[in-house]
C-alpha positions as CSV (number, residue, x, y, z in Angstrom):
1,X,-28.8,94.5,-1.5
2,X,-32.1,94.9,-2.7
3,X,-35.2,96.7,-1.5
4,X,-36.4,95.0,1.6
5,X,-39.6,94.7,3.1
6,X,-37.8,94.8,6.7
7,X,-35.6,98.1,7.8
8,X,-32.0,97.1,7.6
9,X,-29.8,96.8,10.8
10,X,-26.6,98.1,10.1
11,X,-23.6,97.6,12.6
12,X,-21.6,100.9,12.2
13,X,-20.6,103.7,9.8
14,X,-19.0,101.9,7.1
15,X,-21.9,99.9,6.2
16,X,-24.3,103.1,6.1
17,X,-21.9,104.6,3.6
18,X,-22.1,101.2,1.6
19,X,-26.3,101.3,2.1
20,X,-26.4,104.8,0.9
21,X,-24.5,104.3,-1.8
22,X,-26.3,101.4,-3.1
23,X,-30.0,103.4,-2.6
24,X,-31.0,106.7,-3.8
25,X,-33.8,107.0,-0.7
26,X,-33.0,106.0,2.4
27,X,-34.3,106.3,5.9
28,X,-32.3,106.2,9.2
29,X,-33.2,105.9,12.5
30,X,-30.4,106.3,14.9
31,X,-31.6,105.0,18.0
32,X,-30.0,103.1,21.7
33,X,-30.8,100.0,23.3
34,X,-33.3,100.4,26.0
35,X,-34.8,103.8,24.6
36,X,-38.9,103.2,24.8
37,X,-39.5,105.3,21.7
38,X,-37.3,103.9,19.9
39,X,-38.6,100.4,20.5
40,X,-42.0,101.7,19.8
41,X,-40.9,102.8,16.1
42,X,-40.0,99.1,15.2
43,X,-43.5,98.2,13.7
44,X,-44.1,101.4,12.3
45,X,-40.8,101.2,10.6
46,X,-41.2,97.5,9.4
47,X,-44.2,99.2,7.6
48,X,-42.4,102.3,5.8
49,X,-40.5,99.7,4.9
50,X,-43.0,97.7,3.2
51,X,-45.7,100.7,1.8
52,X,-42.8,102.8,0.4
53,X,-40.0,102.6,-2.2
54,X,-37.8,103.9,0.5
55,X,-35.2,101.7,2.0
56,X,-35.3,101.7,5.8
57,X,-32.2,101.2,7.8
58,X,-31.6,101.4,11.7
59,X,-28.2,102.7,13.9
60,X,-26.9,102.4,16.8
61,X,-24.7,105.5,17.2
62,X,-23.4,104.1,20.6
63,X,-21.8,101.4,18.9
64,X,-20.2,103.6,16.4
65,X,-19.0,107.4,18.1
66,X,-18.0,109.0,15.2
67,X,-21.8,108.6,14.1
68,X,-22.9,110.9,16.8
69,X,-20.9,113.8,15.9
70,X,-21.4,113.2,11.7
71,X,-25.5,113.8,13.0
72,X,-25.2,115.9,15.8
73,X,-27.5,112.8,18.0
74,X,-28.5,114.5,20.8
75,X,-31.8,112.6,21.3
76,X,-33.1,109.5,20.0
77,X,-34.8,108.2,17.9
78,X,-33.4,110.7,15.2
79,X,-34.6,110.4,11.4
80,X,-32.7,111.2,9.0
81,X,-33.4,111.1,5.2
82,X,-30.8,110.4,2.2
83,X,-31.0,111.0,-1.3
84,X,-28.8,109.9,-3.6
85,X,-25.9,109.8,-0.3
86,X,-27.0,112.8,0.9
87,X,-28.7,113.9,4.1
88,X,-32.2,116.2,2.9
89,X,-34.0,116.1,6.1
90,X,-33.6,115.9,10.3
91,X,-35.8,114.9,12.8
92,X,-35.6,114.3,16.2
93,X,-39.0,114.9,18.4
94,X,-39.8,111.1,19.7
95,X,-42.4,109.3,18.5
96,X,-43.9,109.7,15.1
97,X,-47.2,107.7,14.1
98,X,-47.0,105.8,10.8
99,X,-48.8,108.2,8.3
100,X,-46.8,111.5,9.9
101,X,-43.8,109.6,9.2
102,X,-44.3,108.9,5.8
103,X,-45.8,112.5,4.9
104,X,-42.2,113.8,6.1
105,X,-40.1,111.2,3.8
106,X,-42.3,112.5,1.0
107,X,-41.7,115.8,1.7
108,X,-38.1,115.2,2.3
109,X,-37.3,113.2,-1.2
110,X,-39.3,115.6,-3.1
C-alpha cells in the first residue's frame, strides 16, 4: 500500500499490524459506529491525510476486543500515533480541529 490521500479503514488487528509495518508514521483513530465525534473527525481526517506525509488509518475496536485492551479505549475517538510500529503518542479528549491535530502528529513523530 502506498500513501493515500484518504485514511485507511482497516477491519481488525491483523491488518493494523500489517499497516504499521508497511509505514513509518501512522495515525489511528479508534472510533464506534454512531459516536457524533467521531463522525465529525471524518473530513478533518480525509485532510491529514492529504496535507501530511502521515498515513491515516481508522478502527473499530468493537469489532476487534483484543484492540481495546492493547489501547486501553476508554473513550472514543482515541488517536494514537506510530512510528516505525510503535505507539509515541495518546489522545483521547473528543474533538480536535484540523490544525490542533496536526500540531500533535508533529510533535508526536518528532
Amino acid at each position: 500500500m502506498s500513501q493515500t490521500d484518504q485514511p485507511v479503514i482497516l477491519a481488525n488487528e491483523k491488518d493494523l499490524d500489517a499497516l504499521l509495518e508497511r509505514h513509518s508514521a501512522v495515525l489511528l483513530e479508534l472510533y464506534t459506529d454512531g459516536c457524533g465525534i467521531c463522525a465529525s473527525m471524518e473530513p478533518i481526517l480525509s485532510n491529514v491525510a492529504r496535507t501530511t506525509d502521515t498515513v491515516v488509518a481508522t478502527l473499530n475496536p468493537r469489532d476487534d476486543p483484543p484492540l481495546v485492551d492493547r489501547f486501553d479505549v476508554r473513550s472514543v475517538p482515541k488517536f494514537v500515533c506510530f512510528v516505525d510500529g510503535g505507539p509515541v503518542a495518546e489522545r483521547a479528549d473528543g474533538f480536535v480541529p484540523h490544525d490542533e491535530l496536526v500540531a500533535w502528529i508533529d510533535n508526536a513523530m518528532g
